[in-house]
Structure formats: C-alpha cells, structure tokens
C-alpha positions in Angstrom: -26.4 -12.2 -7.0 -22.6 -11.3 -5.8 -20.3 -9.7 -8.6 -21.8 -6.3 -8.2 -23.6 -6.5 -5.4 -22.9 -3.1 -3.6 -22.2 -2.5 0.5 -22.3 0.2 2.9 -20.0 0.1 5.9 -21.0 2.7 8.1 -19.1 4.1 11.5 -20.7 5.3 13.8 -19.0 7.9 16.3 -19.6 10.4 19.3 -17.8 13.6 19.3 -18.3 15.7 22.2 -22.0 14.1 22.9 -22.8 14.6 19.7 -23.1 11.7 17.1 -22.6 11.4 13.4 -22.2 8.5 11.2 -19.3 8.3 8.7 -20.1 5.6 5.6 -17.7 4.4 2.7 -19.1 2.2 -0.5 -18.4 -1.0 -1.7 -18.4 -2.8 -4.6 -18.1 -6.8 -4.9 -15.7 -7.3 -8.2 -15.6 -11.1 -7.7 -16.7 -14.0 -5.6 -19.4 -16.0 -4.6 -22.4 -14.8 -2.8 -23.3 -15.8 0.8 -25.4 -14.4 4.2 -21.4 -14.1 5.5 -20.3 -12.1 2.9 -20.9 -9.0 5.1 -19.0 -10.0 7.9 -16.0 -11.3 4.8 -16.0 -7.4 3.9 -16.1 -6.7 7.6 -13.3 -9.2 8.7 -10.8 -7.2 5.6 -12.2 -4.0 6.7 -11.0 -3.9 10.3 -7.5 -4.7 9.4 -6.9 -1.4 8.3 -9.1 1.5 7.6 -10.5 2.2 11.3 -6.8 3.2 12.5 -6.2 5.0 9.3 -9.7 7.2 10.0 -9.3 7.4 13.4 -5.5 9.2 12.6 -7.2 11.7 10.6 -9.2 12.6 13.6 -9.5 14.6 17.6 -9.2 12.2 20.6 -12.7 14.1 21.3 -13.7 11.7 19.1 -14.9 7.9 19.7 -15.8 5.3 16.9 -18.4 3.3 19.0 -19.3 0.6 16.4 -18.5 -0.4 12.5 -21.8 -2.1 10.3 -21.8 -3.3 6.9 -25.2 -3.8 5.1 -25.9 -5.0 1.9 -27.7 -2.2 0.4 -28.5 -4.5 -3.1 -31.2 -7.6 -3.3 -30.9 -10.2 -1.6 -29.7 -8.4 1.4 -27.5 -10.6 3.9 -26.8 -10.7 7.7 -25.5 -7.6 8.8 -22.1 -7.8 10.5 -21.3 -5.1 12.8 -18.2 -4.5 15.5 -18.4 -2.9 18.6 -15.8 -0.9 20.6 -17.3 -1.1 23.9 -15.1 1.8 25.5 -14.9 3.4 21.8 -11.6 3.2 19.5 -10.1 7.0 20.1 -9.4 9.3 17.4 -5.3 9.7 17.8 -4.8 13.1 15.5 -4.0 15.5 18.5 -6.3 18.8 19.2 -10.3 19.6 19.8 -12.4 19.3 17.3 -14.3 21.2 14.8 -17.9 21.6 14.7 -19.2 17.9 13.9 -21.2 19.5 10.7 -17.3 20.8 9.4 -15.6 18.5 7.4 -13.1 17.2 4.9 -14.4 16.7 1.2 -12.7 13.8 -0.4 -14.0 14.1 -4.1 -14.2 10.9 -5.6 -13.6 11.1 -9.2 -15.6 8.4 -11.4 -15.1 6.5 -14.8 -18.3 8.2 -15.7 -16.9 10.1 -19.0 -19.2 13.4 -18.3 -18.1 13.2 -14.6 -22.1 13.4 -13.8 -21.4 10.6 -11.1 -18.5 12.0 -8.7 -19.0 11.7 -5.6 -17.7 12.9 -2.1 -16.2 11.4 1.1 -16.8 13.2 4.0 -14.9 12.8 7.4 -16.1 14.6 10.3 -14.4 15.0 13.8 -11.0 17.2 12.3 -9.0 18.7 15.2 -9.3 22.3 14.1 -5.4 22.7 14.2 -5.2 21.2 11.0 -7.0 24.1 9.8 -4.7 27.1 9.0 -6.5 30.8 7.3 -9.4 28.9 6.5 -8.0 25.9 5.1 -6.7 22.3 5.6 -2.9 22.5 5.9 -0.9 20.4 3.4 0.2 18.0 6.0 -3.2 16.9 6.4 -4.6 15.9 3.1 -1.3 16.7 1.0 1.4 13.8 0.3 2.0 11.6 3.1 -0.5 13.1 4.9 -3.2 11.1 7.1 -5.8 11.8 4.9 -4.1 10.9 1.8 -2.6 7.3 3.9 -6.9 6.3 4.5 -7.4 7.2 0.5 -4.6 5.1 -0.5 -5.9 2.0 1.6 -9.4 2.6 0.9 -8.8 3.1 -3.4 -6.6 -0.3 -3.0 -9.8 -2.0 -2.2 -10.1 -5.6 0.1 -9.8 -9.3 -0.4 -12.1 -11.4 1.9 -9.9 -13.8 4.3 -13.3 -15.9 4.8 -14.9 -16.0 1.6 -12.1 -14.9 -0.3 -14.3 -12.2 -1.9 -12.6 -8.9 -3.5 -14.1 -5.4 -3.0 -13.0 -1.8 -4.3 -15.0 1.5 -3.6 -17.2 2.9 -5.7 -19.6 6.1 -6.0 -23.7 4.8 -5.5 -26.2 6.7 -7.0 -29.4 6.0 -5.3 -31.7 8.9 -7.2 -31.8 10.0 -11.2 -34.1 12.7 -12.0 -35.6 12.8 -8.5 -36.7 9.2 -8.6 -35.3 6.2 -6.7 -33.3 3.7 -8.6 -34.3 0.3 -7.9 -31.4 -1.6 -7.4 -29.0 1.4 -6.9 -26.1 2.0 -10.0 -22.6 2.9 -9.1 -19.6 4.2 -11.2 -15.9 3.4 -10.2 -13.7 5.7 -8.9 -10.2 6.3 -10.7 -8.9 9.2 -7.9 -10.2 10.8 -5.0 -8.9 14.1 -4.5 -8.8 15.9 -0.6 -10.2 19.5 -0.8 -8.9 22.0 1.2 -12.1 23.9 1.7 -13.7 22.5 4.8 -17.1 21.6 3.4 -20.7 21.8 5.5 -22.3 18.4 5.8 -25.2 18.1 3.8 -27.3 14.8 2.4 -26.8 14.9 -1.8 -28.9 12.8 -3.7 -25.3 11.6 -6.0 -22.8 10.8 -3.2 -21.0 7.9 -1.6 -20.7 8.9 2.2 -24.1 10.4 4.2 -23.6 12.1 7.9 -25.7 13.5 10.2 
C-alpha cells in the first residue's frame, strides 16, 4: 500500500532537563510505495518545518532528533535525524512549564466536525504570553505560529521518491476500541488558540506529548 498510507514524524526535545516529544501527521496523497519512503518524507521535512518550530520556541529549548514511522501496514525503515549538539529554539525568553502549550485546532472535512484535532507545541517563552494569553504576534497574522501552519497545511513533495504528503487528523480509537489500520480526515484550517492549553493524551488527536 502507499496512497493513504499515514506517517508520524515525531521531535523529540529537551527543555530545561526535561523532555517532551512534539509529533505532526502525514498523509501519502500519491506515489509509489517503498522501505525509503520514510526517509522521502524525512528528506522534504527537514527543509523547512524544524526552523519554522524551532522560531516559535525558548533557546531553553533543544530539538535533539527528528523520526518518521510509518504508523499504517506494511511499516517501512524508520528514518530519523540527529542534532548531535541539539538545533536551538531562536524565539527569545525562558520557557513555560513543558506541560503549557499552544493549541493549534485542526479543523477536518469531517461534516459533524467529530474528527478535529489539535497540534500542540510545547517549549513557548512565556513572554509571548500577555494576561493569560498568547499575544497576537504569536499565533495572529504573520506571526511564527501562523508561518509553521502555513508550511505545514501546504504539505511536501518527496525529492527522492517523488512522493506528495499533506497533514491530516488520525483517529486511532472509536467508541473506546482500537482501529485497525488507523482512519484519518483532512484538515481544511487549523486555527491557533489563545488559551494556553495543558498537555494531555486524547484518544481523537493528531500530536501526543509527554
């Protein structure tokens, strides 16, 4: 299988010796299948979206490594990148709490809007936060967060495989049971929340951290 086929690429950080993961979803729209095609997402990946996370985020914070995993049958090589010093948040100011974060919501073609989802990104300096909420100039226009929304909704095209991905929303549960392979819907807008949200695990979402 390969049209379809769904992907996680996670990040993984440190933040003031704690750690926390930071995952987007994938969808494979068109293409041909192959045990490279994780390190084809991988390749398309790294030419943008690490700067544009690490500018929404406090030089406390270090992105350590980058892997992409199939997380539909057949599953294919992982392909990971490491930053052996750590790529440096550049968004100046000390962090918040690594369980604060902005909520993304990811709005979905699903009709009842059952299936939206959230993107989380942890590792905020806590000046962007002003009487309890995100200022415009971080997830307004022209903001950081609104620059790594825009490049991530464009979606990727494969330099090796030539492969094309967009994001989606994965739903891995439905009525408390596991879904075997996991659905997804696509997502038409994603919308920055100015309400710092507490990390928690959902059983509908598209990012996880811990």
């Amino acid at each position: 299988m390969a049209v379809n086929d769904l992907f996680s690429v996670n990040h993984y950080f440190v933040c003031e010796n704690k750690e926390f993961t930071t995952s987007f979803a994938m969808r494979q729209s068109a293409g041909v299948d192959s045990n490279a095609i994780g390190q084809d997402l991988l390749t398309a990946w790294l030419a943008t979206i690490p700067a544009l996370l690490l500018a929404c985020l406090s030089p406390s914070c270090l992105l350590m490594s980058i892997r992409v995993l199939r997380i539909t049958s057949p599953h294919c090589i992982p392909a990971r990148a490491t930053f052996t010093s750590g790529e440096v948040g550049t968004l100046t100011g000390d962090p918040l709490p690594t369980d604060s974060a902005v909520n993304v919501r990811l709005v979905t073609d699903d009709p009842f809007g059952a299936h939206n989802g959230h993107l989380y990104i942890a590792g905020i300096p806590e000046n962007q936060l002003s009487n309890g909420q995100f200022v415009t100039g971080f997830i307004g226009a022209g903001s950081p967060v609104r620059a790594l929304t825009n490049a991530y909704q464009t979606g990727f095209s494969g330099t090796g495989l030539g492969n094309t991905y967009v994001p989606c929303v994965v739903r891995r549960y439905a009525a408390g049971l596991k879904l075997v392979p996991p659905q997804y819907s696509n997502i038409v807008t994603m919308q920055g929340q100015a309400t710092p949200a507490s990390l928690r695990k959902r059983l509908n979402q598209q990012l996880f951290s811990t």
